[in-house]
N, C-alpha and C positions, 0 to 999 in steps of 0.2 A: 504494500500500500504506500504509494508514493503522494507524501502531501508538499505541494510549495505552492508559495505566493511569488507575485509579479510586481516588486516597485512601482510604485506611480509615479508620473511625472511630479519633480517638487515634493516626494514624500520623505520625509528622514527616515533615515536607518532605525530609528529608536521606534518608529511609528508602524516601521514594517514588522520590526521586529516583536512587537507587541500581537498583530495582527496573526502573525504565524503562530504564536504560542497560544492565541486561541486559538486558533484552527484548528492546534494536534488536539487541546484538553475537548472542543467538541467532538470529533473522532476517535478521540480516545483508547491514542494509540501508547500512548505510555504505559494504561493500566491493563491493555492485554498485552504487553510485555512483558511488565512486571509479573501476572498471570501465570505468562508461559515459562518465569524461571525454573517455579519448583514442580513438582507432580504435585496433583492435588486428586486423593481417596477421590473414587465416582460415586462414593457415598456420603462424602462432605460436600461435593458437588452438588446434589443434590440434597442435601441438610440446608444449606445455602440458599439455595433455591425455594426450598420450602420458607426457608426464612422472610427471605424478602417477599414471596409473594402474601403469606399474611401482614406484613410492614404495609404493602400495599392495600390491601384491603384494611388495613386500619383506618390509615390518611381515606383512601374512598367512603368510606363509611361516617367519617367525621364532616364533610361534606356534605354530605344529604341529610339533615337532619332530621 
C-alpha cells in the first residue's frame, strides 16, 4: 500500500508534511504494522473482536435513547 502526497504550489514542507501524516493515521497503516509484528492466538483474535463489537453496541445503544 503505497501512500504519498503531491506538494502544492506555494505549500511549505511543514504543511505537506502534516498532510501526509494524516493520511497514513487515516489508512492506518502504522497500526497494521505494528499488528503484523507479533503473532496474535486466533482466539485473542477473536476475544478482540468480540470485544469491541459489544464497545460498539454500547456507544449505539446510548444513542437511541
Amino acid at each position: 500500500m503505497a501512500i504519498g502526497i503531491k506538494v502544492r504550489d506555494k505549500e511549505s514542507i511543514d504543511r505537506a508534511l502534516r498532510r501526509f501524516k494524516r493520511k497514513v493515521n487515516r489508512a492506518r497503516v502504522l497500526r497494521e504494522y505494528r499488528e503484523s509484528l507479533a503473532f496474535n492466538k486466533p482466539s485473542d483474535v477473536r476475544r478482540e473482536a468480540r470485544k469491541e463489537a459489544a464497545k460498539k453496541a454500547r456507544r449505539a445503544s446510548r444513542r437511541y435513547y
